[in-house]
N, C-alpha and C positions, 0 to 999 in steps of 0.2 A: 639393676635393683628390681625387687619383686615389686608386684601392686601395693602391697599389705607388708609394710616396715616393722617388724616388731625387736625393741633397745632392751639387752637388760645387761647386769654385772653377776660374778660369780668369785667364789672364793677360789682363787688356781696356784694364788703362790709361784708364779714362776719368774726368771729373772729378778728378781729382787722386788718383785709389784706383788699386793696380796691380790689384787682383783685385777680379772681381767674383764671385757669387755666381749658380748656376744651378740649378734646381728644376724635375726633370720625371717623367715618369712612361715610365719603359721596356718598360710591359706594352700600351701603345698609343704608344709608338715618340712622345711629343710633348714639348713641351718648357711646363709648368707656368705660369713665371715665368722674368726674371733681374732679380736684385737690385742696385743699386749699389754696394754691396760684401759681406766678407763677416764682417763683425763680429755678433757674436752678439747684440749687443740688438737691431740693426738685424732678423735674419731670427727672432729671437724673437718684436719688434710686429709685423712682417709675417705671419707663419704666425696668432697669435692674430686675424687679423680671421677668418678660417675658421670658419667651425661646425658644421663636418663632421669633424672632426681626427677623432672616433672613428672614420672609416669609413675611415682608413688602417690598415692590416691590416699592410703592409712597407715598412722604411723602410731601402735600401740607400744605403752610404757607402764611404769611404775607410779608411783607418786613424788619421786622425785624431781625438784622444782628446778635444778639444774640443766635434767632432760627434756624439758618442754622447754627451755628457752633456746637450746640448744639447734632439737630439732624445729623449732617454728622457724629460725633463722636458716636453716639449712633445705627447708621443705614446706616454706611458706603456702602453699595449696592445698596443703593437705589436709585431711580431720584427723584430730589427734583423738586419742580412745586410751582411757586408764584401766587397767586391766582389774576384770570385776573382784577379784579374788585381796587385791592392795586396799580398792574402796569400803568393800564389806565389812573389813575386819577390823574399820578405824570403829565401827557400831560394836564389835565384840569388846575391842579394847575399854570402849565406854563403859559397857555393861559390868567389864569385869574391873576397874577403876574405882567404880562404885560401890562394886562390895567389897574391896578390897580396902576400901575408906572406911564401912561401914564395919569392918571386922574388927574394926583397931578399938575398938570402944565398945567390943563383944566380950564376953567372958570365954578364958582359956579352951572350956570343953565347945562351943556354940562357936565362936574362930574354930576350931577343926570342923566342925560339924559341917558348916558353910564353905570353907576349902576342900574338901572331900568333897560336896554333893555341889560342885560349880556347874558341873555337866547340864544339871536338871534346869538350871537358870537359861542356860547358853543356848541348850539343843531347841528346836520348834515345837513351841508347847500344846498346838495337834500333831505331834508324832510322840509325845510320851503318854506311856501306860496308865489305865487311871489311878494304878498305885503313885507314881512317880506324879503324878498331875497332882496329886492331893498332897506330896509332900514338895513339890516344888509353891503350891498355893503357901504353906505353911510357912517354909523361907521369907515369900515375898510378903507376907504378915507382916513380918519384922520392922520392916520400911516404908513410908510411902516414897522415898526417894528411889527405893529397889524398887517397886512397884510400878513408880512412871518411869523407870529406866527397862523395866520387861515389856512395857508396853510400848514404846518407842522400839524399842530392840524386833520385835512381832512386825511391827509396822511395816519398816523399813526391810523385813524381809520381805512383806509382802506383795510391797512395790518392788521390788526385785524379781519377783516373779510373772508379776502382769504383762497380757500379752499385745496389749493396746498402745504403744509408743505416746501417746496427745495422755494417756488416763496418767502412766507415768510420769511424763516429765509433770503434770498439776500436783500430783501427789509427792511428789520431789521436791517441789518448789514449797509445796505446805508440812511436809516433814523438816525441813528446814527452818520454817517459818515459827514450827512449836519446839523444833529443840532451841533456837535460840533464846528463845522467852520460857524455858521449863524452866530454871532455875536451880539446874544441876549442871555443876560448872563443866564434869567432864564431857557430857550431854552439845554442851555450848561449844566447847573447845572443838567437838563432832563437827558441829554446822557449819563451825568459820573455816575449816576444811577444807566440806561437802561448795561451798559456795565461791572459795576460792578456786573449786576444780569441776566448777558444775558443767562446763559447758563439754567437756573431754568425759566426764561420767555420765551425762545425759547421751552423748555418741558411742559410749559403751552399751548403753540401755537401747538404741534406735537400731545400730549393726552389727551386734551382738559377738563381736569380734574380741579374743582373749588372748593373754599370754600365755593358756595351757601349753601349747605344742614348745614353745620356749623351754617354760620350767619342767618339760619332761625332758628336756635335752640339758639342765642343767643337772638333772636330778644323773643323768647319764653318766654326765662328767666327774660327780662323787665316785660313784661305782669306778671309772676308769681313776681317777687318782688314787683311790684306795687299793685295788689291785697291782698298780704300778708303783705303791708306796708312795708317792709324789713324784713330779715329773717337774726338774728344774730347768731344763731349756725350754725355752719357750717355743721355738719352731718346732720341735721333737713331740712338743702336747699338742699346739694346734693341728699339725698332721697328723696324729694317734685320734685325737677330736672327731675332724673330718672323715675320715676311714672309718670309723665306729660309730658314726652316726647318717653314713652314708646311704 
């Protein structure tokens, strides 16, 4: 097993399982293993034939609350790290939650207006044009609940960005502290997340470690199912897998 564990699942269809199971190592870009599916006693026996488990050091994942208990059980020494891309987007979810609340009680042409121009809300609003800046200001008119939800949304990109490990995790710990008291429920529902999984998102923010190289190898594995029309044995995929991402 590599230093650096990275769990994820995929849509494979094969043998009768819709998901399989993928195990690779993103710090040498390879792909570990794929498992027949992803039931936990199945990648439990599988990991225990290993006799190196101690020498995984990080074991990044998803947000699934299954696989952290999984792997704490299985690799108890390890730092676990949520991969930045699952954390991010529970803030996008928020944002767009919000105005999707907030459309229901729009009038018909103003509801499209607001679903067409979501972009101007979502994207970072120092990288929109000053055209776009004046009409996403316009949007966030509407609201003060759209309003503190683009400003939490900025925020929380921001400390994403920072390059000081000690400034992050304070400002984590206080973005948390105001979404739970903003008083925007989807906002709240954010925090109890963010804090249920602070400590694996704060090790994401300290060693910068991702499941890119993963999801480009799942992204792979579309391409090859789609050229092979699907692939129902399951030995015959993970060997086509392996070879093509070799």
């Amino acid at each position: 097993l590599p230093q650096v564990l990275a769990i994820d699942e995929f849509r494979g269809n094969a043998e009768g399982e819709k998901f399989q199971c993928i195990l690779a190592d993103p710090e040498n870009r390879r792909i570990v293993d794929i498992l027949p599916n992803r039931k936990h006693d199945m990648i439990r026996h599988y990991l225990l034939k290993y006799n190196n488990r101690k020498a995984v050091k990080f074991v990044v994942m998803d947000m699934t609350g299954g696989y952290r208990k999984l792997m704490h059980e299985l690799f108890p020494q390890a730092k676990f790290i949520v991969d930045k891309y699952h954390f991010i987007r529970q803030v996008t979810w928020a944002i767009e939650n919000v105005r999707k609340r907030l459309q229901r009680s729009m009038p018909v042409s103003l509801r499209k207006y607001y679903k067409r121009s979501r972009k101007l809300i979502l994207t970072r609003y120092k990288k929109l044009k000053d055209e776009n800046k004046q009409a996403c200001d316009l949007m966030l008119h509407y609201s003060e609940d759209l309003r503190l939800a683009h400003r939490m949304k900025e925020w929380f990109y921001d400390i994403c960005q920072m390059e000081a490990y000690r400034q992050q995790q304070r400002e984590f710990d206080d973005w948390i502290a105001n979404a739970q008291s903003c008083g925007i429920k989807e906002f709240e529902a954010c925090a109890k997340t963010y804090r249920a999984w602070r400590k694996e998102i704060l090790n994401a923010f300290k060693y910068g470690l991702t499941n890119g190289p993963t999801e480009g190898f799942n992204n792979k594995i579309k391409v090859l199912k789609r050229s092979s029309y699907g692939i129902r044995n399951f030995k015959r995929f993970r060997t086509r897998i392996l070879h093509c991402t070799s």
